[in-house]
C-alpha positions in Angstrom: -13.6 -2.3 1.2 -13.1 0.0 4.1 -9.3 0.0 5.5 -9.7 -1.2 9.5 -7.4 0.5 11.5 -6.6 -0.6 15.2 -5.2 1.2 17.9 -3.3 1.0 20.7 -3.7 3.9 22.8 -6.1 6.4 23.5 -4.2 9.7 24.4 -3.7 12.8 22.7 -1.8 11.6 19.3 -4.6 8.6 19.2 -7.4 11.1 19.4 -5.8 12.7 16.6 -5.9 10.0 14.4 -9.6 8.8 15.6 -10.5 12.5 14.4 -8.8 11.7 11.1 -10.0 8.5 10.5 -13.4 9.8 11.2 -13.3 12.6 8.4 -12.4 9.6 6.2 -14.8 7.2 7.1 -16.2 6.4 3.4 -12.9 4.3 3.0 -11.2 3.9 6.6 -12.8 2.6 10.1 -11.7 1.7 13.5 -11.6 -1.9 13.5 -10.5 -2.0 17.7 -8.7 0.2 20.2 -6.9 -1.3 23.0 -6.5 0.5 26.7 -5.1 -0.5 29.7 -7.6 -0.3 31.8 -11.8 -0.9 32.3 -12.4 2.8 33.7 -10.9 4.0 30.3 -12.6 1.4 28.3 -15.5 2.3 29.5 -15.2 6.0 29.1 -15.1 4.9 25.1 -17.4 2.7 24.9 -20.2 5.4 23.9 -18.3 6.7 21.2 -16.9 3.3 19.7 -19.4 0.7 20.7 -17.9 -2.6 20.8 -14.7 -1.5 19.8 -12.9 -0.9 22.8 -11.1 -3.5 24.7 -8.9 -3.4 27.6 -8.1 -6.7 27.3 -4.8 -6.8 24.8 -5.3 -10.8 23.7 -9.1 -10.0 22.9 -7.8 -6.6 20.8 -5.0 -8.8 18.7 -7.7 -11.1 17.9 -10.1 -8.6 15.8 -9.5 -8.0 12.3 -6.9 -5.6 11.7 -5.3 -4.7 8.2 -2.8 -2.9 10.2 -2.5 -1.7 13.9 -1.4 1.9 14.9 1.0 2.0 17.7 0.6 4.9 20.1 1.8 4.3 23.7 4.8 6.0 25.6 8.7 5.5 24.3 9.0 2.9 27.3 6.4 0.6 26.5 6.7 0.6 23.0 9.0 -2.2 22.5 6.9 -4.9 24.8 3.7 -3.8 22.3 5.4 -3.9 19.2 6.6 -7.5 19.9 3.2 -9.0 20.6 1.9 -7.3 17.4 4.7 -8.8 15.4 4.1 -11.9 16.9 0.8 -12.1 15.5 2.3 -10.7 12.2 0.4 -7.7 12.1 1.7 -5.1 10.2 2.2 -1.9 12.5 2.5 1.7 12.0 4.5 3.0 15.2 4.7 7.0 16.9 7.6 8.6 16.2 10.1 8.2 17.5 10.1 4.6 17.6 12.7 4.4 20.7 14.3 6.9 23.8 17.5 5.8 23.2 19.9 4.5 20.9 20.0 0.5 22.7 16.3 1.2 22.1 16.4 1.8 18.8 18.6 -1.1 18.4 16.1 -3.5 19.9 13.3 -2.0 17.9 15.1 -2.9 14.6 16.3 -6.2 16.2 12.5 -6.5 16.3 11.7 -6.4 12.6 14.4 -8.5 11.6 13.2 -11.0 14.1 10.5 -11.4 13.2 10.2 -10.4 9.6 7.9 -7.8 10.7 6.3 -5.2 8.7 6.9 -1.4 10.2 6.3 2.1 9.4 6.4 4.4 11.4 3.7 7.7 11.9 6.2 10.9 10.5 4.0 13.0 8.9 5.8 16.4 8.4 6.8 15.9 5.3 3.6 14.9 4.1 2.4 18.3 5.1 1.3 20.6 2.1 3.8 23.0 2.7 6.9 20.7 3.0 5.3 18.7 0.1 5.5 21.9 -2.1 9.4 22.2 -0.7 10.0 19.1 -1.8 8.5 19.6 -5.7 10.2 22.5 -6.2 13.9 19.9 -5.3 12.6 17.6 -7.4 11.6 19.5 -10.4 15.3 21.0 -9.9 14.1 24.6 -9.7 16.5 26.2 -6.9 19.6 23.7 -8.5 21.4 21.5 -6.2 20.7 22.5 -2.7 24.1 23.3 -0.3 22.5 24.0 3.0 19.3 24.6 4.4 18.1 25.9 8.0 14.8 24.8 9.6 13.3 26.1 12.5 9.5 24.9 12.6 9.3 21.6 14.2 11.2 19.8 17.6 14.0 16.9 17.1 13.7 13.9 14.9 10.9 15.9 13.0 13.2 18.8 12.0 16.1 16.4 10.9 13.5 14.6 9.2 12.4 17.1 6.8 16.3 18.3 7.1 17.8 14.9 6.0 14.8 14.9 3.1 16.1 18.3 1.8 19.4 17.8 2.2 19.0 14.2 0.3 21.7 13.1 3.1 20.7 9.6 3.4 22.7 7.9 6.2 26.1 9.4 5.7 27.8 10.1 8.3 27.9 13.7 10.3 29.7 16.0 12.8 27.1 17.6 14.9 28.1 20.8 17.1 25.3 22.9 18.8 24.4 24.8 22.1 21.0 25.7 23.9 20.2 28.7 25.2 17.4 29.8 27.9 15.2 32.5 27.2 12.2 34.5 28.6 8.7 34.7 26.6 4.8 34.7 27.4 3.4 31.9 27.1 -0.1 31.9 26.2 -1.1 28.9 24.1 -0.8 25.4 23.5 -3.2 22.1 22.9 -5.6 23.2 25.6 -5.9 26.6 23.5 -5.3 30.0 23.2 -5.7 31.9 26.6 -3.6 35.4 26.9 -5.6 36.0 30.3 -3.7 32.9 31.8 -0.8 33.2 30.4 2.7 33.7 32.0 6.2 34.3 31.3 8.9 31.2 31.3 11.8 30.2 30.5 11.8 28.7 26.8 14.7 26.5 26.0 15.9 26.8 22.3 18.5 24.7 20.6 20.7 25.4 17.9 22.8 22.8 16.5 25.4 22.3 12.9 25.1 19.0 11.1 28.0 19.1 8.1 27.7 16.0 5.7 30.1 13.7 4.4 29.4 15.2 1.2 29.6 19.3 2.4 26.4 19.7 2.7 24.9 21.0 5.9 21.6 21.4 8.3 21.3 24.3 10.6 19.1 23.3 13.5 17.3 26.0 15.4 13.9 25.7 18.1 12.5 26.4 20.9 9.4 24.5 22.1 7.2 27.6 22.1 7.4 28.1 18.7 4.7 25.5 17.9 2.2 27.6 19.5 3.5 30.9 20.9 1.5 33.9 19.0 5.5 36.0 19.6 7.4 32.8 18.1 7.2 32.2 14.4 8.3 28.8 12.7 10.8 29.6 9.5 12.5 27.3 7.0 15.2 28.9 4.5 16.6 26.2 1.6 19.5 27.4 -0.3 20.7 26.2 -3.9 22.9 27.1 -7.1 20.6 29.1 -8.6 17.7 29.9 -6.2 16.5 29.9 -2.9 13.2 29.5 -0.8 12.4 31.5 2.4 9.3 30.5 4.1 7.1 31.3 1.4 9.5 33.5 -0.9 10.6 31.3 -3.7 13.6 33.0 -6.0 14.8 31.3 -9.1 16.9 31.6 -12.1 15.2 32.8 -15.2 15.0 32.7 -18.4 16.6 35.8 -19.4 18.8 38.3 -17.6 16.6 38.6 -14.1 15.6 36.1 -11.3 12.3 35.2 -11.3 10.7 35.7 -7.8 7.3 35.2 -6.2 5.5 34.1 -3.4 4.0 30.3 -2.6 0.4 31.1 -2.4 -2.6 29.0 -0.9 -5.3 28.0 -2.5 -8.2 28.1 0.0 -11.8 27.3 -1.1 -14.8 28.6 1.0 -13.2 32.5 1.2 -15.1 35.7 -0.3 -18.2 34.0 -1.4 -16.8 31.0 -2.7 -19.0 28.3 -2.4 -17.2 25.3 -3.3 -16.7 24.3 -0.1 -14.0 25.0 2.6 -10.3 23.8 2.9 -6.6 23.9 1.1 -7.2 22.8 -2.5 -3.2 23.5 -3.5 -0.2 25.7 -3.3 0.9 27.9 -6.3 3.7 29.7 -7.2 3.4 32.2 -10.0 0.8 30.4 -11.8 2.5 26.5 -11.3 0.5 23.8 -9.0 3.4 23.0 -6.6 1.4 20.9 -4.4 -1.8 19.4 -4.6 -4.3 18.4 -1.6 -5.9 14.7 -2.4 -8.4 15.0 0.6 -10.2 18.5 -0.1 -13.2 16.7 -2.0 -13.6 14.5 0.9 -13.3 16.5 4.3 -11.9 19.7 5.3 -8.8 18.9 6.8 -6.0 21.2 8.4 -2.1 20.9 7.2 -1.4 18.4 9.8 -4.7 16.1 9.4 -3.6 16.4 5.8 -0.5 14.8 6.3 -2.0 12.1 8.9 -4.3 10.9 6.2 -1.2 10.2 3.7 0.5 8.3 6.4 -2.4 6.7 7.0 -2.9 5.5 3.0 1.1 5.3 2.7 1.0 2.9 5.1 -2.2 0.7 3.6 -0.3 0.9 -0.2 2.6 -1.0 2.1 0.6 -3.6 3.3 -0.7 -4.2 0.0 2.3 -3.5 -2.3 5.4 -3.1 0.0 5.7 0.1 -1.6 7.3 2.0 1.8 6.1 5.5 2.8 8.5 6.6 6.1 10.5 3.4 6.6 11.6 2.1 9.9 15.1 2.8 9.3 14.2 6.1 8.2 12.7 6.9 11.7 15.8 5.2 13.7 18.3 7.2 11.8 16.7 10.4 12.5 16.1 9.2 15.6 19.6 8.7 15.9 20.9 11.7 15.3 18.6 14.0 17.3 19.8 11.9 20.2 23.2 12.8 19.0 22.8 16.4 18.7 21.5 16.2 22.3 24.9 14.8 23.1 26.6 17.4 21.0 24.8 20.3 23.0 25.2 18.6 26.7 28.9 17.9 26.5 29.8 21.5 24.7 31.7 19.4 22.2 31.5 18.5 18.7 30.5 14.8 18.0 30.0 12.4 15.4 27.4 10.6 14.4 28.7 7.2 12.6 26.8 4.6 10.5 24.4 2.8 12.7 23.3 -1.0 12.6 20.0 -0.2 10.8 22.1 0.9 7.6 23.6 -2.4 6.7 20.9 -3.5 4.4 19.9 -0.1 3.1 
């Protein structure tokens, strides 16, 4: 039986999904969307023929294993409600709230009402921070000290920071500063246009999280990075007895050297390979550090990768309770991107304290 996914929403991160859940569509399938007006329900119509509804009581009354929320930060909350009213199980945007009495009512919410939340982080589902991940696990690097990431904005970098750093909810002091500075810019979701481009001013923010245990984060992004052909996106994860840099992975051998190699892709569809095209997995020196569960179905890119295992995660939770990217997960980094925001406006170190959301965890 087919998984039936509603929406709620129709912009840019929904048409995402759509695409995703399209690819899939042997196992998943739109069960409704919901839009706020007849102009845009109509616009849809052609594409998902008596699926659209602008009409939110008619949308909440189709058959729905679980409903994807993905509306601006300031509506969120009135949405989420009416979902949870009718328990249905919902898989909110990230972040789940614009500010921290937000986030408050948003886990108010779930304890109101029992409800059942995840929320739609999928960085770390993405093959490359998947393969970062194994490498902790398997204990290859030793026990990790610090790590710096620069390769995604705000809650998603303290995300996969928090993940790496295995920091839970402890507490934190946060310190940082943002700088202004020129580059081109040239690309972005529309495309890649150098004719149009122009130069502006690119914010980038640097910011120190230290630990209650020692260990520390080391923020650093700019916005352009996610796009910019001049701005590169780097991640550098430092333990006892190794280290990984971006795609450099160093480790302690057997003998008397360090064994050293680079995290290779495993792309079919390239110099006459007819298999097919897409990731099949990542390698380093010969060991299978990740590997891609969608390449037999659809050719999918890093990040549709990592939508469709939010999208299962969050179907083996409403079958098992078995949680993917937890609620409280999302509202604590959340939390402390709002935080470091504070940190870098006022010029002064804060601290970010146990939040409500942490009691039961």
């Amino acid at each position: 039986m087919k998984t039936r996914i509603g929406l709620v929403g129709a912009g840019w991160r929904a048409q995402g999904y759509l695409k995703v859940i399209g690819k899939l569509g042997n196992r998943m399938e739109v069960s409704g969307i919901y839009v706020r007006s007849r102009e845009r329900a109509a616009q849809m119509e052609p594409t998902y023929p008596r699926k659209v509804d602008w009409n939110l009581h008619t949308f909440l009354e189709r058959e729905h294993d679980f409903v994807m929320l993905l509306v601006p930060r300031e509506c969120a909350l009135f949405y989420l409600e009416k979902l949870l009213e009718r328990g249905i199980p919902v898989l909110m945007e990230t972040p789940p709230g614009d500010g921290i009495e937000q986030l408050r009512q948003c886990y108010a919410l779930k304890r109101q009402y029992h409800g059942r939340i995840q929320v739609a982080e999928q960085y770390f589902l993405q093959p490359y921070h998947s393969a970062v991940q194994n490498v902790l696990v398997r204990g290859m690097i030793g026990e990790v000290s610090n790590m710096t990431i620069s390769m995604m904005h705000d809650y998603h970098g303290i995300s996969i920071m928090r993940k790496i750093l295995s920091s839970g909810f402890q507490k934190c002091k946060i310190f940082g500063k943002a700088y202004n500075f020129p580059v081109f810019r040239h690309c972005g979701r529309e495309g890649l246009d150098m004719l149009k481009g122009e130069v502006v001013s690119d914010k980038r923010k640097r910011a120190d999280f230290v630990f209650e245990n020692g260990k520390a984060g080391f923020f650093d992004f700019s916005g352009e990075q996610y796009f910019n052909y001049f701005r590169t996106r780097h991640i550098n994860v430092q333990g006892e007895c190794g280290e990984i840099y971006d795609t450099r992975l160093v480790i302690k051998g057997d003998g008397d050297f360090p064994l050293s190699g680079e995290i290779i892709r495993d792309e079919l569809g390239q110099y006459s390979n007819l298999e097919g095209c897409g990731l099949r997995r990542l390698t380093w020196n010969g060991r299978t550090l990740y590997e891609n569960l969608y390449y037999r179905e659809a050719y999918l890119s890093d990040d549709e990768i990592a939508m469709a295992g939010i999208l299962d995660g969050m179907m083996c939770y409403v079958r098992t309770g078995k949680e993917v990217y937890p609620l409280e997960e999302a509202l604590q980094d959340t939390y402390l991107y709002l935080m470091m925001d504070r940190a870098i406006e006022s010029g002064e170190e804060v601290e970010a304290c146990a939040a409500d959301w942490n009691v039961d965890r």
